[in-house]
C-alpha positions as CSV (number, residue, x, y, z in Angstrom):
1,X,-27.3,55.7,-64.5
2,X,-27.7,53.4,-61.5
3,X,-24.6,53.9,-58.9
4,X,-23.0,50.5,-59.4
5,X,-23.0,51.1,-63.4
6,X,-21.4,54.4,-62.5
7,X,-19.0,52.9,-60.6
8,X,-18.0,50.2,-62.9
9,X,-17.6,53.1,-65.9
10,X,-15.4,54.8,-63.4
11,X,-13.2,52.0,-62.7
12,X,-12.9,50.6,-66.3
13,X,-11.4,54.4,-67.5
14,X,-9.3,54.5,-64.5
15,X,-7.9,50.4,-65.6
16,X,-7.6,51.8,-69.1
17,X,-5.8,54.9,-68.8
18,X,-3.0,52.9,-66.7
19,X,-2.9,50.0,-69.2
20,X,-4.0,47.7,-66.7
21,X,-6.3,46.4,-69.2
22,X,-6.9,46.0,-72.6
23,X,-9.5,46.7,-75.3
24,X,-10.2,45.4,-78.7
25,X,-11.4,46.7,-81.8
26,X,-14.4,44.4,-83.1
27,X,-15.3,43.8,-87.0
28,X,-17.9,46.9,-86.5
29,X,-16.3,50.5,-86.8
30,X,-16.4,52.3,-83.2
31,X,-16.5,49.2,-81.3
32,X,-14.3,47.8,-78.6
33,X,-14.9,45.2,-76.5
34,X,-13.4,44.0,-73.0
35,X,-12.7,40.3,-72.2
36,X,-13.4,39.7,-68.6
37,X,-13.7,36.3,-67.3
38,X,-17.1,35.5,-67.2
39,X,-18.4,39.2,-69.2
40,X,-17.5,40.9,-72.5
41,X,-18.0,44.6,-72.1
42,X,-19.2,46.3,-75.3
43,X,-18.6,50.0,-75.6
44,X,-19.5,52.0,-79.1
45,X,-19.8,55.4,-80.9
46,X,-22.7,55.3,-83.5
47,X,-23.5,58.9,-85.2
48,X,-26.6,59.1,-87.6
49,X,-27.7,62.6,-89.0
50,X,-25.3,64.5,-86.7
51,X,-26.8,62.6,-83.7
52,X,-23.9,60.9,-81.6
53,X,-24.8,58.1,-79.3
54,X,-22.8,55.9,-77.0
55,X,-23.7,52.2,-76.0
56,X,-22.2,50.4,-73.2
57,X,-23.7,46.7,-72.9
58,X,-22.4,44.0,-70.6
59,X,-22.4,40.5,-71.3
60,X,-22.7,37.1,-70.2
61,X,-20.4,34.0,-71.4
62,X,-23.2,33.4,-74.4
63,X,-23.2,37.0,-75.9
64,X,-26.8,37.3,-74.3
65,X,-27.2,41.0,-72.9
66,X,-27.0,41.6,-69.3
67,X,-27.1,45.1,-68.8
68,X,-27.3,47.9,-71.7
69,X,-27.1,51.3,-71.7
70,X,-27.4,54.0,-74.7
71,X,-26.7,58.2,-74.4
72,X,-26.6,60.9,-76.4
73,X,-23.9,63.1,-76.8
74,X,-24.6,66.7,-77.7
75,X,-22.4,69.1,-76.6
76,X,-23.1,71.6,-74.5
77,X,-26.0,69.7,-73.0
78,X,-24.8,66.1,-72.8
79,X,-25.8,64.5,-69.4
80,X,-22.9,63.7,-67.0
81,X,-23.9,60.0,-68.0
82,X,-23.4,60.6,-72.1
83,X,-20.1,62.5,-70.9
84,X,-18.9,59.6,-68.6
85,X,-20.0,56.9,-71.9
86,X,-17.7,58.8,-74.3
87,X,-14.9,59.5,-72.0
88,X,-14.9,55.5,-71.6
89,X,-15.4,55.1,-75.6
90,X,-12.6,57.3,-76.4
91,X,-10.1,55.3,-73.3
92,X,-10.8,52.2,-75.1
93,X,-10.0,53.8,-77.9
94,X,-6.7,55.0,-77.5
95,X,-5.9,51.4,-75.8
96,X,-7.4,49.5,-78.8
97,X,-5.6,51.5,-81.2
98,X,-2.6,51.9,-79.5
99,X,-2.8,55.7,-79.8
100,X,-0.5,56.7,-77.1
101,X,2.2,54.1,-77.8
102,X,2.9,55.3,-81.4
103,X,2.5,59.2,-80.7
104,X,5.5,58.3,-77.5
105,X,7.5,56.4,-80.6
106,X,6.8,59.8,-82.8
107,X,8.1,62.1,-80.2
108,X,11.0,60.0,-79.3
109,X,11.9,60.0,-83.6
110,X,11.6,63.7,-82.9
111,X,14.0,64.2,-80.3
């Protein structure tokens, strides 16, 4: 993965785990996507005969690709890349799907 992609992975987990931005689910199952201002950021699971794969695709204001990138994810022997693309899958996620919000509201029904 080039350095700046890297980077920009990096920072997009780090802006999701604080809530500083928001994800969406799409119509396709194990899709999110990120509104920026002039990008949509794409990131998705797909998992075909026991093969997991994650995509990450950047795009311009048309929908027309810009940058795309596609790992596989088998465990032990993922590359550090596949690990970073699924730790930023499963961020959006939990942001998407509101994960952490109504497990907080659980525990708090709990106490």
């Amino acid at each position: 993965m080039h350095s700046k992609n890297e980077q920009l992975v990096h920072r997009l987990i780090e802006k999701t785990e604080s809530g500083e931005i928001n994800w969406n689910s799409t119509s396709r199952p194990m899709q999110y996507t990120l509104s920026m201002t002039a990008n949509q950021i794409l990131i998705e699971r797909t998992a075909n005969m026991g093969i997991v794969k994650y995509r990450f695709s950047i795009l311009d204001s048309q929908g027309g690709d810009v940058e795309s990138m596609s790992r596989q994810y088998n465990t032990p022997t993922s590359t550090p890349d596949a690990a970073l693309l699924k730790e930023l899958y499963e961020a959006a996620h939990r942001n998407a799907n509101h994960i952490d919000e109504t497990i907080d509201r659980l525990l708090d029904e709990l106490d």
